[in-house]
C-alpha positions as CSV (number, residue, x, y, z in Angstrom):
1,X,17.6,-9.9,1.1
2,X,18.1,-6.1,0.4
3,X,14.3,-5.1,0.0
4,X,12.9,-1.3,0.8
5,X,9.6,-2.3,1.9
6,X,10.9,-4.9,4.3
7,X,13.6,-2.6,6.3
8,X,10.8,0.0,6.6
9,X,8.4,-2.7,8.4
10,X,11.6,-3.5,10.8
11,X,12.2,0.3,11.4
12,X,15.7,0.5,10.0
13,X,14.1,2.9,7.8
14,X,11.6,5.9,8.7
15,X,8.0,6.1,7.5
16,X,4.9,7.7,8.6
17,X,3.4,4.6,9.5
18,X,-0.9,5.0,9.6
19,X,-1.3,1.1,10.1
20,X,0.4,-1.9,11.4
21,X,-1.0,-5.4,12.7
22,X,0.3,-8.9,12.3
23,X,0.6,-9.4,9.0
24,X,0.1,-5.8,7.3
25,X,1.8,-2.7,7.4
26,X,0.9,0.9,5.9
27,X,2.3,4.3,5.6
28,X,1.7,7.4,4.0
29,X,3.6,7.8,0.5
30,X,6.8,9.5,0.6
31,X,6.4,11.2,-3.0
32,X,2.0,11.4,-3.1
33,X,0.3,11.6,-6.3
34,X,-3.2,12.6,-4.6
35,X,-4.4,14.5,-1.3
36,X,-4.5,11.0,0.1
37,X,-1.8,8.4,-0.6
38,X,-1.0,5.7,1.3
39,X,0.3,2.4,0.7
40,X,-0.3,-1.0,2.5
41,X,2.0,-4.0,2.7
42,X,2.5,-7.6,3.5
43,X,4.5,-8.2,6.5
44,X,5.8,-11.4,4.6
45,X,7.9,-10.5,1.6
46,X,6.0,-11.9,-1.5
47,X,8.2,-10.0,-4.8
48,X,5.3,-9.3,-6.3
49,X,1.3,-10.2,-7.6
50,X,3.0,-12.9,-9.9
51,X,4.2,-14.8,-6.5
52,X,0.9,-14.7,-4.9
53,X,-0.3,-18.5,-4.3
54,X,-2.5,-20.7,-2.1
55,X,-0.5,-20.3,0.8
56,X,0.0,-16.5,1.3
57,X,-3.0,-15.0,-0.9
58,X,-5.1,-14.9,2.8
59,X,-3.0,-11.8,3.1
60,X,-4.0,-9.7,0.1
61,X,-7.8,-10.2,1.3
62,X,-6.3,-8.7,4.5
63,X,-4.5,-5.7,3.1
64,X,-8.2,-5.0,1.5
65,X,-9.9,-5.2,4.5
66,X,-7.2,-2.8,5.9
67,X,-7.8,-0.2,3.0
68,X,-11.0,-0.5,3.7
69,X,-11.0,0.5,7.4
70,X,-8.1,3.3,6.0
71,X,-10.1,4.9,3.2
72,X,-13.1,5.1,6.1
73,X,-11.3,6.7,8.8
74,X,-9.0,9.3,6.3
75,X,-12.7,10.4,5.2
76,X,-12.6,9.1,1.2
77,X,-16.1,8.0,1.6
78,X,-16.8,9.1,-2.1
79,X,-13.9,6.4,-3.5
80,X,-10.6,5.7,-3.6
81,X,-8.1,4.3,-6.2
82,X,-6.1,1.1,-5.5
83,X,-3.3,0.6,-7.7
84,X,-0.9,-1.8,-7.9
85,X,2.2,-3.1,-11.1
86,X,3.4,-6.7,-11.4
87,X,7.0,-6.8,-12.6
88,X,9.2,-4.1,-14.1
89,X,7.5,-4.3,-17.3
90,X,4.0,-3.4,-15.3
91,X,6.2,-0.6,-13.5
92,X,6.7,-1.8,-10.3
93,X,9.5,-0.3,-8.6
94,X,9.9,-2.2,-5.3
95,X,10.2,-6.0,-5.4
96,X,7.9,-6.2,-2.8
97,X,4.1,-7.0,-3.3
98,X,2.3,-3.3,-2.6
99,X,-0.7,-1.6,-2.5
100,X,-1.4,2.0,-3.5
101,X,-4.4,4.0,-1.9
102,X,-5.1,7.5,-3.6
103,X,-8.2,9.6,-3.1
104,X,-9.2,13.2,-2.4
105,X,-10.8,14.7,0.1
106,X,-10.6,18.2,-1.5
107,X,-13.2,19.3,-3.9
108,X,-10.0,21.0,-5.7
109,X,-8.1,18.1,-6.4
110,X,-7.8,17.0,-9.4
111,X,-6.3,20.0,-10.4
112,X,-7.5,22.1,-13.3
């Protein structure tokens, strides 16, 4: 399997990992759309939220819990956006089930 997400968690490719336990795995966005961007990841490759089932969905309510404890500790106490696209038609861009955090911690941001 030749997946992006999956060679950053083994290391064979750099990241500015914030996170990593077990199961999950988070870094800081290469390309950030907001003051604060961050993404969180299953260990496990699941391609996307289509191939979420009984058997791995305990990790999703783990990679909340982890944005949880994120968005706390990089100070977005006044929200956060999680975002997330299922299949190219919903724009994902990695085949491998991710989370995207985004908030602000500058009173300039949006800008304009």
């Amino acid at each position: 399997m030749d997946c992006l997400f999956c060679s950053i968690i083994e290391g064979k490719i750099p990241s500015n990992k914030i996170y990593e336990d077990d199961s999950v795995f988070a870094f800081y966005d290469i390309d950030p759309q907001a003051p604060v961007h961050f993404l969180v990841i299953p260990k496990e490759h699941i391609a996307s939220p289509a191939a979420i089932t009984p058997e791995n969905s305990a990790v999703v309510a783990h990679v909340f819990e982890v944005i949880a404890r994120l968005s706390q500790e990089l100070g977005l106490e006044n929200g956060y956006r999680v975002v997330t696209n299922c299949g190219k038609d919903g724009g994902q861009s990695v085949g491998h089930l991710h989370f995207h955090v985004l908030g602000k911690r500058s009173l300039a941001w949006p800008p304009g």
